[in-house]
LUMROVO-350582 format. One line per field, with one value per residue (C-alpha): residue number from 0; residue in three letters; z, y, x. Coordinates in pm, whole numbers. Each point is the difference from the previous one (the first is absolute). Example, Ala and Ser with C-alpha at 12.3 -4.5 7.8 and 13.67 -1.06 7.14 Angstrom:
<pts>
n = c(0	1)
res = c(ALA	SER)
zz = c(780	-66)
yy = c(-450	344)
xx = c(1230	137)
</pts>
This chain:
<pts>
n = c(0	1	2	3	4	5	6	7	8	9	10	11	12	13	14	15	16	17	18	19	20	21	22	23	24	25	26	27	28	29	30	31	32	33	34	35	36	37	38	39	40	41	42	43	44	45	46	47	48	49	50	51	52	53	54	55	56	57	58	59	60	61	62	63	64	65	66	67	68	69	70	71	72	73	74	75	76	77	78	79	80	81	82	83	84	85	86	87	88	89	90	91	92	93	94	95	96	97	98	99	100	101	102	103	104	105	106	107	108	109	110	111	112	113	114	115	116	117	118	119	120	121	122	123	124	125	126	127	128	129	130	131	132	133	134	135	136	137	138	139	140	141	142	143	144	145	146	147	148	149	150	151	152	153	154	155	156	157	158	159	160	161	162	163	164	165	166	167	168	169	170	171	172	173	174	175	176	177	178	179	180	181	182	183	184	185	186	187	188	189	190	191	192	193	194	195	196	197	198	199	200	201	202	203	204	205	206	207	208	209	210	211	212	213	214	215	216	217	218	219	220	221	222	223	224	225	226	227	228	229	230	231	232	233	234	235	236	237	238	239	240	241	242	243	244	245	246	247	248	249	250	251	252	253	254	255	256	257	258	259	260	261	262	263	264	265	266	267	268	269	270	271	272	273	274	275	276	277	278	279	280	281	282	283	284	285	286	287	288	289	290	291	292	293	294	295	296	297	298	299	300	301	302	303	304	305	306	307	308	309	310	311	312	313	314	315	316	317	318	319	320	321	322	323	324	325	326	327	328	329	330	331	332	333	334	335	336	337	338	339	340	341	342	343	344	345	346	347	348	349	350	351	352	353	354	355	356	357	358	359	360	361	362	363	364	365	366	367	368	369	370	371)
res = c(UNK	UNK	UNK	UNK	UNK	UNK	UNK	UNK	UNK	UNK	UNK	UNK	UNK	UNK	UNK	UNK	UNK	UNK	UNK	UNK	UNK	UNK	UNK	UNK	UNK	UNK	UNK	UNK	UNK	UNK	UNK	UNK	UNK	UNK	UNK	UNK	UNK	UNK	UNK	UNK	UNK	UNK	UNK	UNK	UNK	UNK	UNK	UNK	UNK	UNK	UNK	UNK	UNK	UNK	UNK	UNK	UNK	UNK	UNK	UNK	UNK	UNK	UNK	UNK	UNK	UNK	UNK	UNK	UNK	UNK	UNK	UNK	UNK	UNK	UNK	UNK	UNK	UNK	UNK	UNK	UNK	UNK	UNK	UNK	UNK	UNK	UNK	UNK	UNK	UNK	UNK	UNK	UNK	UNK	UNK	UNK	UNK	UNK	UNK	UNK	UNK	UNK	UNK	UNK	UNK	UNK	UNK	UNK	UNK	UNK	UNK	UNK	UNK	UNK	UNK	UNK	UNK	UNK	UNK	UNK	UNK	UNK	UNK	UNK	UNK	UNK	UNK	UNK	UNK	UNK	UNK	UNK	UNK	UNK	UNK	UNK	UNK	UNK	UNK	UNK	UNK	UNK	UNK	UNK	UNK	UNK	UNK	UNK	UNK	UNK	UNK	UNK	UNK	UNK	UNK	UNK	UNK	UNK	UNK	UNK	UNK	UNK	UNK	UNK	UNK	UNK	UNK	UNK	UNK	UNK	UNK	UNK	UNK	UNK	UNK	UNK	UNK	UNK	UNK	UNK	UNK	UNK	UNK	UNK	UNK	UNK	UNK	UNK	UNK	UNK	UNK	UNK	UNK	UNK	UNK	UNK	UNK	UNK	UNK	UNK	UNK	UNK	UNK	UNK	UNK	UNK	UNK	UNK	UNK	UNK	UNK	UNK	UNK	UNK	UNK	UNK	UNK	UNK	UNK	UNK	UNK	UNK	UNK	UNK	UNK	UNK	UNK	UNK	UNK	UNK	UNK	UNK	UNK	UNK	UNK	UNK	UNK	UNK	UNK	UNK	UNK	UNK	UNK	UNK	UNK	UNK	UNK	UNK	UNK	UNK	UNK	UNK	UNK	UNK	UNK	UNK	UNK	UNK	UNK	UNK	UNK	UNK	UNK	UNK	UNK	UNK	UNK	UNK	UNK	UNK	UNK	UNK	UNK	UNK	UNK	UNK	UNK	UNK	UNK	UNK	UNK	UNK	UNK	UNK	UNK	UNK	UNK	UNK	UNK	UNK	UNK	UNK	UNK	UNK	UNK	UNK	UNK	UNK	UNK	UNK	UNK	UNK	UNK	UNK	UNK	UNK	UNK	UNK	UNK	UNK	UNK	UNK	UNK	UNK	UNK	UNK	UNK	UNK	UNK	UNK	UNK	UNK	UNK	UNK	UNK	UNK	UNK	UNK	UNK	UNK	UNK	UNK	UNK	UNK	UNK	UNK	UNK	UNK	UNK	UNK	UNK	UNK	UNK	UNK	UNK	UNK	UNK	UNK	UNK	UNK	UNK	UNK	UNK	UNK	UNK	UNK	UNK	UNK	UNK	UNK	UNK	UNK	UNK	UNK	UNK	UNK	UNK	UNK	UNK	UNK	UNK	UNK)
zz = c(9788	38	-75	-281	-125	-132	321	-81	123	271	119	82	291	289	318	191	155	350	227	162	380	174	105	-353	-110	257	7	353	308	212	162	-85	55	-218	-291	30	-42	-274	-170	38	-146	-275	-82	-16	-228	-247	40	172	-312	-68	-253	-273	150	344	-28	-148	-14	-53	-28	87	124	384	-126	70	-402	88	308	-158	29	344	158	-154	134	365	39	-112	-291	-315	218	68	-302	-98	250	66	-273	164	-116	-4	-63	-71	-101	-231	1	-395	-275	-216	292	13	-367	15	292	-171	-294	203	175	362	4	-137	26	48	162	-300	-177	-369	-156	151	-93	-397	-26	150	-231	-361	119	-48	-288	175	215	360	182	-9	206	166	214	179	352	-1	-178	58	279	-205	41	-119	275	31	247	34	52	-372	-187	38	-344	-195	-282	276	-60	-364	122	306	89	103	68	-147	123	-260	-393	-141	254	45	147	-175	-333	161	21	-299	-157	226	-101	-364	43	160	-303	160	-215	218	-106	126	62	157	186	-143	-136	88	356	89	97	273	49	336	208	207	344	-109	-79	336	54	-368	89	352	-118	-345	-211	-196	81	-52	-78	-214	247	131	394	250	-159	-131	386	155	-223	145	360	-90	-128	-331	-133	-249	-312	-238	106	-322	10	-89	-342	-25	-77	324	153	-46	-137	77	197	130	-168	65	-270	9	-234	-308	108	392	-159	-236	230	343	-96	302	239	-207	48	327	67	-216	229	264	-131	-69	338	124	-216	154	393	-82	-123	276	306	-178	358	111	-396	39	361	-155	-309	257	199	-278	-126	366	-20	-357	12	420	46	-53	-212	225	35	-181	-339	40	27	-276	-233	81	-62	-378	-107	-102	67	-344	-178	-330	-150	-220	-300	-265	272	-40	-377	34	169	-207	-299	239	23	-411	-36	213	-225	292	-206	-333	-74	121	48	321	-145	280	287	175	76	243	-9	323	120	-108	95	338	-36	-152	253	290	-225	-102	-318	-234	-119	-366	-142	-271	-261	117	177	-148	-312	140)
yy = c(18778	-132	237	-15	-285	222	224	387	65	268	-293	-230	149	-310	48	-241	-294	2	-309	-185	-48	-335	-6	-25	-290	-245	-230	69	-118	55	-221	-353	-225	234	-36	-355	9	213	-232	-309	214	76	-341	-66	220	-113	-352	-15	48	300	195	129	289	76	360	223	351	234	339	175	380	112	40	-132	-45	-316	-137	-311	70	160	-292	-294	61	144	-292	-271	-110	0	-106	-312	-124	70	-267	30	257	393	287	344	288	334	293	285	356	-38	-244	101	-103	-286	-127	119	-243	-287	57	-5	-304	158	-66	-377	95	343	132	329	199	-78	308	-101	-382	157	200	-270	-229	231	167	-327	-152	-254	-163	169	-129	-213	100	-319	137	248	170	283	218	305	240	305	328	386	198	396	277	60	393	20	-327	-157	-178	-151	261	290	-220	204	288	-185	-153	-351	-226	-338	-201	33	24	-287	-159	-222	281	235	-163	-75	327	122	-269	157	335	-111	-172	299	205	238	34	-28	-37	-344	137	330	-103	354	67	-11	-162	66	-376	74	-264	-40	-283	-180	54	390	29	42	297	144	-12	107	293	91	-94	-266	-56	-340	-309	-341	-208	-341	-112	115	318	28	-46	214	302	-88	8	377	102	-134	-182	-294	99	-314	-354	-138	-315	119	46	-349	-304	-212	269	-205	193	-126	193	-253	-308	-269	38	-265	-6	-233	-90	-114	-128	-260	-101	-27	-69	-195	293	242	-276	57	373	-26	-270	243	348	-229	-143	372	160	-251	57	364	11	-279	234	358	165	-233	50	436	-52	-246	214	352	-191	-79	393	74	-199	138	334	72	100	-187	170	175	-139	230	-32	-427	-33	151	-101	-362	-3	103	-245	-334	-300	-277	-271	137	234	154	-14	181	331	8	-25	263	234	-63	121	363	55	-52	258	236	-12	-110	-302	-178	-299	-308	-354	-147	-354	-226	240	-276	-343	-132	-388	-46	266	-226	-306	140	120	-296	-256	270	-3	340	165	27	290	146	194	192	-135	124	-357	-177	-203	-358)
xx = c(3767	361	289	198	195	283	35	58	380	-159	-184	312	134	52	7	247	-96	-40	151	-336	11	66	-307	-197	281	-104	-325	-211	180	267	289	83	-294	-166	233	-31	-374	48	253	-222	-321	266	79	-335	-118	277	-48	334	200	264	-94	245	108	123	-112	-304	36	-326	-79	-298	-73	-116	-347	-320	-35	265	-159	44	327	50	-271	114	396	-89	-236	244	-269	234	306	-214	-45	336	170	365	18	24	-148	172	-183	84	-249	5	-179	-5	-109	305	236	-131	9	376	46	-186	177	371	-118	-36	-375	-147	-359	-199	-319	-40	-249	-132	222	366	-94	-121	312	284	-195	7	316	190	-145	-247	303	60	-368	-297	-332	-59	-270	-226	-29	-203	-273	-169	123	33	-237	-52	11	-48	-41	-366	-3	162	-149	-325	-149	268	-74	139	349	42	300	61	351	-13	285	159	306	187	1	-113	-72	-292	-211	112	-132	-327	-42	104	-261	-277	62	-25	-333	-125	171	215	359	335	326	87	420	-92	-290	-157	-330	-364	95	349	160	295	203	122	160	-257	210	-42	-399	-134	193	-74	-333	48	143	-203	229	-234	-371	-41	170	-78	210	45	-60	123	41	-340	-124	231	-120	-333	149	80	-343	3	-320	-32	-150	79	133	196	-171	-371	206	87	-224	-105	152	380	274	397	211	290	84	271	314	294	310	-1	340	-129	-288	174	245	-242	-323	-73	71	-269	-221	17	34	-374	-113	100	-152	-297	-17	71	-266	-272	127	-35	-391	-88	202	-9	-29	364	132	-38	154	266	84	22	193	258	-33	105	309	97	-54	-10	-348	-367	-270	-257	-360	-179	216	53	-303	-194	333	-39	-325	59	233	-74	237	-42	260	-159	230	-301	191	-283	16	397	-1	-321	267	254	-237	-77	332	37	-302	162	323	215	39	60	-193	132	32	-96	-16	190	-21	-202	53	-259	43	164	-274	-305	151	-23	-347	-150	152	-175	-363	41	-38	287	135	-21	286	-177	160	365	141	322	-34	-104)
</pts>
């Protein structure tokens, strides 16, 4: 249920990227014996050779969605495998932000939801990105207030919330009110259920206040409606076969791609590495992840909304390729967008190289991977 590959011009609004804290650039450890330790692990992991670039930069979100993201830099995971090369990070509030920055060369490689990653992709003709890999599924839930909705039927004349237009939520519920057979006007959000769009930062107070009565939204938000009275009535990924559905993959530009193919090699080796920590430690991986949330945004996420939140999502190195061209189709049938071609938005070989040398299964791109 990915958003739209062509985003509607309502739906491009960026918000600015916001400088990441010292404390999320560095690997654990402090002082100078530490640094050594790290810089001998470092060297290790790269087989003491310098890789082709001296830095990486990636972009990912402060949300749980991009754990990957948040674990695998404030545990010094990727910047192991990367050697002498340094990441710099930077995060974004929106998926159009970061696309822009990719596409100026301020980002390398990005932590981003299946619609930005469609529309960066269609928008320039097949050559801005590549998905080179997954993070995270699932994660994503209808909740409502419970005095006013209690069967999903009793959401017909209810107002429930969305991110944003076109946005991958947004067109997963679009699609579900279609299968249902409810009519809405996919640009006004009006009809049988009225679909308010409203920032994710603003929904608990919309619903605090009456002003919508539900939401189809992502984690934390989803969890911190429930904090406020709110109950689950559908978790997105009873929708979805083996319960999988992508919600942040891994993008890199062609243009990084061709000329340092040796340092996405190892950012994947890295998210890979990081993906595995995090479903062997999940208890140390929430801790890890709040702890990076803390030093982006100033504060940690409460116990009862982490908790239930990280329990949703599911950290994987498949990008589930057949559930993002399965959203890309929802957001066709919603008219939201034109048919098109998604051939090439994938290339997975340095991906599966990495999986098959660790014993794991490879990863299928759904017929959408680069010409071989």
């Amino acid at each position: 249920m990915s958003a739209p590959r062509t985003t509607p011009r309502r739906a491009l609004a960026a918000v600015a990227a916001l400088p990441l804290l010292a404390l999320a650039l560095t690997a654990c450890g402090y002082g100078s014996a530490a640094k050594q330790d790290d810089a001998r692990k470092a060297d290790v992991a790269t087989g003491g050779r310098k890789l082709s670039a001296d830095t990486v930069k990636i972009g990912y979100f402060p949300n749980l969605t991009h754990a990957t993201a948040l674990v695998g830099i404030q545990e010094g995971i990727i910047a192991k495998e990367l050697g002498s090369t340094t990441v710099e990070p930077s995060t974004f509030n929106a998926g159009p932000s970061e696309i822009e920055a990719l596409n100026a060369g301020s980002i390398d490689i990005g932590f981003i939801g299946p619609s930005p990653a469609i529309n960066g992709f269609t928008k320039s003709g097949g050559k801005s990105l590549r998905i080179i890999g997954g993070s995270a599924s699932g994660g994503v839930k209808l909740v409502v207030d419970p005095k006013k909705i209690k069967t999903l039927d009793d959401l017909k004349g209810k107002k429930i919330a969305t991110p944003q237009l076109g946005n991958t939520q947004d067109v997963a519920f679009l699609n579900w009110i279609s299968e249902k057979g409810w009519k809405v006007d996919a640009n006004s959000g009006k009809g049988d259920v009225s679909v308010v769009r409203t920032d994710n930062k603003v929904t608990p107070d919309a619903y605090r206040s009456g002003s919508v009565d539900g939401a189809w939204a992502p984690e934390p938000t989803a969890s911190k409606l429930v904090a406020q009275g709110a109950k689950v009535l559908l978790d997105e990924s009873t929708l979805w076969p083996d319960n999988k559905f992508v919600i942040t993959n891994i993008i890199v530009s062609q243009k990084f791609l061709t000329e340092h193919p040796d340092v996405v090699e190892a950012v994947l080796r890295g998210t890979v590495d990081t993906n595995a920590w995090i479903n062997a430690n999940p208890d140390k991986a929430k801790a890890s992840a709040n702890t990076a949330l803390k030093a982006l945004s100033g504060k940690e996420l409460p116990a009862d909304v982490l908790d239930p939140a990280w329990k949703s999502i599911r950290f994987i190195d498949d990008p589930l390729a057949a559930t993002l061209d399965a959203e890309a189709e929802h957001a066709v049938k919603a008219g939201l967008l034109e048919q098109p071609d998604l051939k090439g938005i994938y290339d997975l070989k340095p991906l599966n190289k990495i999986l098959k040398a660790a014993g794991k299964p490879e990863a299928a791109d759904a017929g959408l991977g680069v010409e071989q």
